[in-house]
C-alpha positions as CSV (number, residue, x, y, z in Angstrom):
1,X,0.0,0.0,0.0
2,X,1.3,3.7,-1.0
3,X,0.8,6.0,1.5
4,X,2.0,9.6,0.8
5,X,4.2,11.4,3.4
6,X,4.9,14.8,3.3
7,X,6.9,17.1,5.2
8,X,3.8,19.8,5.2
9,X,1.3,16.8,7.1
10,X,4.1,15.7,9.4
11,X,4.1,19.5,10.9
12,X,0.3,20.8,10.3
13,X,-0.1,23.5,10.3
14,X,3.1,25.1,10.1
15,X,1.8,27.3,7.6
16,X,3.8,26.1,4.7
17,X,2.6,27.9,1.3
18,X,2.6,24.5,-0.8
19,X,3.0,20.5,-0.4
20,X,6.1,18.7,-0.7
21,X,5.6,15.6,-1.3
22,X,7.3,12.4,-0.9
23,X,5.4,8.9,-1.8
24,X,6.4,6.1,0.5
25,X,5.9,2.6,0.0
26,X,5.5,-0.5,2.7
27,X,5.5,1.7,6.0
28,X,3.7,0.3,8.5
29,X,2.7,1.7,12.1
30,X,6.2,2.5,13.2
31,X,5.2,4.6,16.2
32,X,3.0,1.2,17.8
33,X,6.3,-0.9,17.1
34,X,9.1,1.3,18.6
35,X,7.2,1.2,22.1
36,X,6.9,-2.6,21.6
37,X,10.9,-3.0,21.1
38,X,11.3,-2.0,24.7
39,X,8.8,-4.6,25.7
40,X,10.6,-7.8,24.1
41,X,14.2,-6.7,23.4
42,X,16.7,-6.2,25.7
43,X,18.1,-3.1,24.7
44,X,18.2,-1.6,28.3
45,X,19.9,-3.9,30.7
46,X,21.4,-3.1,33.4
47,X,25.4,-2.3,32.5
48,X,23.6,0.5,30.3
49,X,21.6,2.0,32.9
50,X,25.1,1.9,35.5
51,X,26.7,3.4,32.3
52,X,24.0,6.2,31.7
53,X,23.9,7.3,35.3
54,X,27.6,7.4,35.7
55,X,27.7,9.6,32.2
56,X,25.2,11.9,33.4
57,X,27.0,12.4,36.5
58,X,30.1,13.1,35.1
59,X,28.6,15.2,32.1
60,X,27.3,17.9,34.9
61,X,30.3,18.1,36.1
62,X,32.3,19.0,33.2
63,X,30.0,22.3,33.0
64,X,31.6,25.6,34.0
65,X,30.1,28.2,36.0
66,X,29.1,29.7,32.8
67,X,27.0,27.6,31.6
68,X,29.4,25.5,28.6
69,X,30.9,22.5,29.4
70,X,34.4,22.8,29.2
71,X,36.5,22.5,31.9
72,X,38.0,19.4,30.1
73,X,39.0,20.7,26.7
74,X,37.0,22.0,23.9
75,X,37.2,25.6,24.5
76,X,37.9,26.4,20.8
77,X,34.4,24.1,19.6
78,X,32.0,25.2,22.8
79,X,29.2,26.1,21.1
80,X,28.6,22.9,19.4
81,X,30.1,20.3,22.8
82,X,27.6,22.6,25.2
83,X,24.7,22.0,22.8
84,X,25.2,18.1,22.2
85,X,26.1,17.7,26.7
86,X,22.5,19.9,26.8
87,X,20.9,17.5,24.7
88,X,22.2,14.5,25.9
89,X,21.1,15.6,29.7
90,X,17.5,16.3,28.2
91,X,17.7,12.4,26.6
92,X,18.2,11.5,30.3
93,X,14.6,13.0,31.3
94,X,15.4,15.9,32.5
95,X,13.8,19.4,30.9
96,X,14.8,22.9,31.6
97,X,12.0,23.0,34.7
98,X,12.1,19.7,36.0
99,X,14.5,16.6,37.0
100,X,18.1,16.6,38.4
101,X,20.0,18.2,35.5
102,X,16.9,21.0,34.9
103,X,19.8,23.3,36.3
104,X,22.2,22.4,33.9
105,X,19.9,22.5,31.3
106,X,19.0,26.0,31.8
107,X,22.1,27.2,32.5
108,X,23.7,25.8,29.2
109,X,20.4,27.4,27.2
110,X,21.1,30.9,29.0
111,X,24.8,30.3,27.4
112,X,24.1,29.6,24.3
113,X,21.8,32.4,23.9
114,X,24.5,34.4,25.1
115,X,26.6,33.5,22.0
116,X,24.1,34.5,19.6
117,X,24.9,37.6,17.0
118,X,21.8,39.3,17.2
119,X,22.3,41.0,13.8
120,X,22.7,37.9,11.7
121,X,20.7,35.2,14.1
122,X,24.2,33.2,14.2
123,X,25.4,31.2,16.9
124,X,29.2,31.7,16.6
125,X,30.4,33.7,20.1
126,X,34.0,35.3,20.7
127,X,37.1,32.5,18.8
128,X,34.8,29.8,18.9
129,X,35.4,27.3,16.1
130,X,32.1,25.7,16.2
131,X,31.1,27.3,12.9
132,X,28.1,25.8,11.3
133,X,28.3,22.7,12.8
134,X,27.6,24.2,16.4
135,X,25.1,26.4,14.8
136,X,23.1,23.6,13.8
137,X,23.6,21.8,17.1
138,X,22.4,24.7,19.1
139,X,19.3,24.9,17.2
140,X,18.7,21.6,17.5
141,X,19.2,21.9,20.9
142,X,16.9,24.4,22.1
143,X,14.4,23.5,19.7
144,X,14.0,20.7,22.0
145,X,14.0,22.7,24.8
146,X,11.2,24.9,23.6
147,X,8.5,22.1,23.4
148,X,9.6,21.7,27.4
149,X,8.5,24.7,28.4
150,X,5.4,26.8,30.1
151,X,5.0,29.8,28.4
152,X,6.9,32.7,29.6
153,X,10.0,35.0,29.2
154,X,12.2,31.9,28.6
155,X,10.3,30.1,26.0
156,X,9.6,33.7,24.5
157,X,13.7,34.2,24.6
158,X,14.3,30.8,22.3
159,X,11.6,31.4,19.9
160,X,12.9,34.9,18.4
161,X,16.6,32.9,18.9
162,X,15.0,30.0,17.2
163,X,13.4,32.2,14.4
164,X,16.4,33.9,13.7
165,X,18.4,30.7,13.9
166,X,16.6,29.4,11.2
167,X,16.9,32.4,8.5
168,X,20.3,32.1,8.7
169,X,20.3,28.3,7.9
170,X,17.9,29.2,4.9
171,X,20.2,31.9,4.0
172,X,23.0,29.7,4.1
173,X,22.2,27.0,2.0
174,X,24.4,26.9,-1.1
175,X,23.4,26.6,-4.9
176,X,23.8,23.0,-4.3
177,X,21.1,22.4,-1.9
178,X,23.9,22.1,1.3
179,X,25.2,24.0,3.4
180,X,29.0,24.6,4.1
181,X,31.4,25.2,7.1
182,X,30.1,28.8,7.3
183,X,26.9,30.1,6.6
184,X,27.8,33.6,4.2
185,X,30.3,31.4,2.1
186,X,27.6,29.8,-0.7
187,X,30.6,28.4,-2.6
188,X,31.3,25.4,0.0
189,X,29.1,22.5,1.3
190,X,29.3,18.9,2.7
191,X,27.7,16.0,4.2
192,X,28.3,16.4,7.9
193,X,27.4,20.3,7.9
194,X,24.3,19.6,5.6
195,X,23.3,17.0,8.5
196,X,23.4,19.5,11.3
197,X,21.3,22.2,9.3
198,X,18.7,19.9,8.7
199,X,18.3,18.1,11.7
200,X,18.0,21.3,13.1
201,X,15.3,22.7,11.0
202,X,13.6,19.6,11.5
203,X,13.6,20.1,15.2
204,X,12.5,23.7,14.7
205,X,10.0,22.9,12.1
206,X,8.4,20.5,15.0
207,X,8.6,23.0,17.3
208,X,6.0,25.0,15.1
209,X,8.9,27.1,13.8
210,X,8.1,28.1,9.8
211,X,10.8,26.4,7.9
212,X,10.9,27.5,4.1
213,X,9.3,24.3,1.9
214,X,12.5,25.9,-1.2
215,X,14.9,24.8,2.1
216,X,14.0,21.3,2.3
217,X,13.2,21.0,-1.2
218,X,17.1,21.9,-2.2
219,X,18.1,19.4,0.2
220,X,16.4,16.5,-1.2
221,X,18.0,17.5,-4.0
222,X,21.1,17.7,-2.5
223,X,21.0,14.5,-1.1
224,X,19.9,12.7,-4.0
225,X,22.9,13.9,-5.6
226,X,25.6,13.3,-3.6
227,X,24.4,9.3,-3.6
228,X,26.8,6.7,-5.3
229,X,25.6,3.3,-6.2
230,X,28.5,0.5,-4.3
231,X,28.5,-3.0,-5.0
232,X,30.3,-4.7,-2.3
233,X,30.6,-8.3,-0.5
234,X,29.2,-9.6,2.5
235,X,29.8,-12.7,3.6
236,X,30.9,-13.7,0.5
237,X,27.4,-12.6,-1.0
238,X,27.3,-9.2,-3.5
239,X,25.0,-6.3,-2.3
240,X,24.2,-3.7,-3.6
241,X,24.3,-0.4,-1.2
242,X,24.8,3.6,-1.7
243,X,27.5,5.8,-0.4
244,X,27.6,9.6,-0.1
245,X,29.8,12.2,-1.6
246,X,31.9,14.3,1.1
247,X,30.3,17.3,-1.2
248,X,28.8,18.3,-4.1
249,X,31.6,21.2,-4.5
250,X,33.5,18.9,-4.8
251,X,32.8,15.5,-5.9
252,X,34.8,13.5,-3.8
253,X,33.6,10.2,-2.4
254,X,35.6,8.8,0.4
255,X,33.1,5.7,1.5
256,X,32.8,7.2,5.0
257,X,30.9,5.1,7.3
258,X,30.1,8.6,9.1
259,X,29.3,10.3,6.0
260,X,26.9,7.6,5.3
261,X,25.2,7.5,8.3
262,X,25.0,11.3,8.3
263,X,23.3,11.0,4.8
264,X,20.6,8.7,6.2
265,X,20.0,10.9,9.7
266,X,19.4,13.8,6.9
267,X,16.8,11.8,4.7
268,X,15.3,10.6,7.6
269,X,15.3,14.4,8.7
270,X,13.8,15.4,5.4
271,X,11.3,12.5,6.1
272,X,12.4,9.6,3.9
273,X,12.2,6.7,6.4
274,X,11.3,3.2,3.6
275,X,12.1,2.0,0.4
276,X,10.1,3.6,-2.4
277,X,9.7,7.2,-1.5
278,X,9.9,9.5,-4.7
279,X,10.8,12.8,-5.3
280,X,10.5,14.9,-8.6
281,X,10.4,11.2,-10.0
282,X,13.4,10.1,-8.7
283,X,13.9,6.5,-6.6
284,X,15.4,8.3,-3.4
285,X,13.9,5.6,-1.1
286,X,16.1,3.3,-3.0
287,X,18.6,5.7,-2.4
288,X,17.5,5.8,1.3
289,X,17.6,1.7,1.3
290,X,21.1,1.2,-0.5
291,X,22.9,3.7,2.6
292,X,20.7,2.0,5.2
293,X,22.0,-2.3,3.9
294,X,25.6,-0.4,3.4
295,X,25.7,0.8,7.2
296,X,24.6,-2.4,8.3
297,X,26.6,-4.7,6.1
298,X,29.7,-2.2,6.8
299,X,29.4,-2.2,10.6
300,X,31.8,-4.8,11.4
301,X,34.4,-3.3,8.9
302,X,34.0,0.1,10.6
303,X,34.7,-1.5,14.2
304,X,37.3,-3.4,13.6
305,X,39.3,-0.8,11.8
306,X,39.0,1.2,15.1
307,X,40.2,-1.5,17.3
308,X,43.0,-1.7,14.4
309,X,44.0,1.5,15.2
310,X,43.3,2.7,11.7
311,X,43.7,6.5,11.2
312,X,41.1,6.7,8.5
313,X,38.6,10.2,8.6
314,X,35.5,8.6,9.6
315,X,37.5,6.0,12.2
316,X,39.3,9.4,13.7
317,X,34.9,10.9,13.8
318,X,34.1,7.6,15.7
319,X,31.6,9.1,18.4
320,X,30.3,11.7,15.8
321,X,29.6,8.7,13.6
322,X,27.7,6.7,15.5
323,X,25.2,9.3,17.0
324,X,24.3,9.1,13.6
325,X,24.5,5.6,13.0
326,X,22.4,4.8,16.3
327,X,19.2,7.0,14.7
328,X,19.4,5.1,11.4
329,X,19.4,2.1,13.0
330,X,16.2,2.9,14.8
331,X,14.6,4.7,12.3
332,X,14.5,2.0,10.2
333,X,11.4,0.5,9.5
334,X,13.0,-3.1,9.6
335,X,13.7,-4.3,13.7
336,X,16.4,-6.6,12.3
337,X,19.0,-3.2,11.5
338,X,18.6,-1.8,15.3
339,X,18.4,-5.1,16.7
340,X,22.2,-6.1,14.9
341,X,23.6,-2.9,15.6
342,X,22.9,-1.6,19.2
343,X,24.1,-4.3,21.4
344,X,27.5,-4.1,19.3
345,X,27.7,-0.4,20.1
346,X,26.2,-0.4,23.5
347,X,28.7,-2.9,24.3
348,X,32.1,-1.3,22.9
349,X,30.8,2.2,24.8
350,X,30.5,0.5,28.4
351,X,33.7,-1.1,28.1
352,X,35.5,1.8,26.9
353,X,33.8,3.8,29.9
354,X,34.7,1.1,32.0
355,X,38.5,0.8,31.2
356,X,38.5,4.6,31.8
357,X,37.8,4.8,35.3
358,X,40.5,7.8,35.6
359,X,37.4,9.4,33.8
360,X,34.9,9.6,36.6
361,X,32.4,8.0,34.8
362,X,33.2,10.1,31.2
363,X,34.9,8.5,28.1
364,X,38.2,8.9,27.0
365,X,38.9,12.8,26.2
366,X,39.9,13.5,22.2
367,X,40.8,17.1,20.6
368,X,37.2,18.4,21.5
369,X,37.3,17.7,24.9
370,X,35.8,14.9,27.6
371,X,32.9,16.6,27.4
372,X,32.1,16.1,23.6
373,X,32.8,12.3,23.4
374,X,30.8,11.8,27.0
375,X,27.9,13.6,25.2
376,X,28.2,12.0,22.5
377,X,28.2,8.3,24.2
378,X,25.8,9.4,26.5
379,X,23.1,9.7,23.4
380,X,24.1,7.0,21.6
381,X,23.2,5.0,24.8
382,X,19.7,6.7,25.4
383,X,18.3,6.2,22.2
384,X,15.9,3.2,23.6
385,X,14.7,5.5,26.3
386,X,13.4,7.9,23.4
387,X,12.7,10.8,26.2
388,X,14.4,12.7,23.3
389,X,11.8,14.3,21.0
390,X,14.4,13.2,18.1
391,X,14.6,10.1,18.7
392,X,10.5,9.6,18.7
393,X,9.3,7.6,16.2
């Protein structure tokens, strides 16, 4: 049965001026089945929940009296670790008004609002390096924080931020139908940018924030463009699977697991979630499917170069890539892809934390600080809970 999904229905009465449409075939009631996951797998058992509690702990500690968290590195990229630590203390149930980290919640929105040019609706603050990428993650960020709130001063506070915030991603978006490192330089774009600006507009858009339909309309576009067909082997069986350009710009394809997974969290975003979707008559569900078999059938590849000690780009990205490998796992329409994958990565992650203990309950510290790769873990770990509006089904 063809059902037709569109961005417009998905968030009524947003006030969009005209459909965009996206044709879907063999989805089936995907909300009714993530709730019954948690009643016969055992995603949650009990080294996660020691895991998640000792993460959180240690996450509010790594917050400064200001509001970011770092006081263990990533003073040049604050914007973007403070936003990803918020969010990964609001996946633990907590919201800016109630629960143990409501605090640190609100002190890390009262931050980032703080960094915010009130001229151009950037978040960028004084030599950080967070760029687009933090931009996107703030806005994510406190889009989710919005839907938590009575109305008041504070919720009035994130709106015009949120408004703002998502002019400049419109503004942003290059020719291609991406969005680059920065958002005034229209000559640049790539994957794990492009990710950011739409997950972001998604969670806006959700938040009953007007997101322009041209915006998501380039990015389908964009997407569908960057994708590579890859034949490959599996267990000594052929597959056929998609990969993703690093950019349009400029036409590189590197076969990043990250990239990849990025790629599906940004079709997913735009609202592609089965096999069969169409767009201007193009197969991007098949698009969509091809990335999704490619993660999974590339999973054990990707971790076993990392216990190699490989130096490759998405092996260096490790904790970035699987925040986005995590949600297309359990987007995915078909149980068997989360149900392979997260009890591989939920494994590795307590272990690591574990054989860390120097860490206080964190995971090991890289450039960006402990704070960005405890976040980080922290939300791959929580996805089951889905307290997280983005990870809702």
């Amino acid at each position: 049965m063809k059902t037709l999904v569109r961005w417009m229905v998905v968030f009524a009465a947003l006030g969009f001026a005209a459909p965009l449409s996206l044709a879907q075939e063999g989805e089936g009631d995907a909300g009714d089945a993530a709730a019954q996951r948690l009643l016969n797998k055992n995603y949650i058992n009990e080294d996660l929940k020691e895991s998640v509690k000792k993460g959180l702990k240690r996450l509010a500690e790594l917050q400064d009296a200001n509001g970011a968290f770092t006081r263990a590195g990533g003073h040049n990229v604050g914007i973007a670790t403070s936003s990803l630590a918020g969010m990964a203390l609001l996946a633990s149930g907590s919201t800016p008004e109630k629960g143990p980290y409501s605090t640190n919640i609100r002190k890390c929105i009262d931050w980032l609002l703080s960094t915010q040019d009130r001229n151009t609706g950037y978040f960028t603050g004084e030599q950080d390096g967070s760029r687009i990428h933090g931009h996107g993650y703030a806005t994510l960020f406190l889009a989710q924080c919005y839907g938590a709130l009575e109305d008041g001063n504070q919720k009035d506070r994130i709106k015009k931020a949120l408004e703002a915030a998502v002019e400049r991603i419109s503004k942003g978006q290059t020719k291609f139908g991406g969005w680059g490192y920065v958002p005034d330089d229209l000559t640049w774009d790539e994957g794990s940018t492009t990710v950011c600006c739409i997950q972001a507009l998604r969670a806006a858009s959700d938040a009953g924030i007007k997101v322009k339909k041209e915006t998501i309309q380039g990015a389908i576009k964009y997407m569908y463009d960057s994708a590579e067909r890859r034949t490959f082997i599996h267990n000594k069986e052929e597959h056929t699977g998609y990969t993703f350009k690093y950019s349009l710009a400029s036409g590189w394809n590197s076969d990043s697991y990250a990239l990849c997974a990025a790629a599906i969290s940004t079709l997913n975003g735009i609202g592609v979630y089965a096999e069969g979707a169409t767009w201007d008559e193009h197969d991007i569900g098949k698009v969509y499917a091809g990335g999704l078999r490619w993660l999974r059938f590339k999973l054990d590849d990707f971790l076993g170069r990392r216990k190699a000690g490989q130096g490759a780009l998405d092996v260096s990205h490790f904790y970035y890539a699987h925040f986005y490998a995590v949600q297309a796992m359990w987007m995915a329409n078909e149980e068997v892809y989360f149900d392979e994958y997260f009890p591989k990565i939920r494994d590795l992650l307590v272990e690591e934390q574990k054989r860390n203990p120097a860490n206080n309950g964190g995971w090991p510290s890289q450039s960006y600080g402990e704070a960005y790769t405890t976040a980080f873990a922290l939300l791959i770990l929580q996805v089951p809970y889905q307290l997280l509006p983005l990870y809702t089904k």
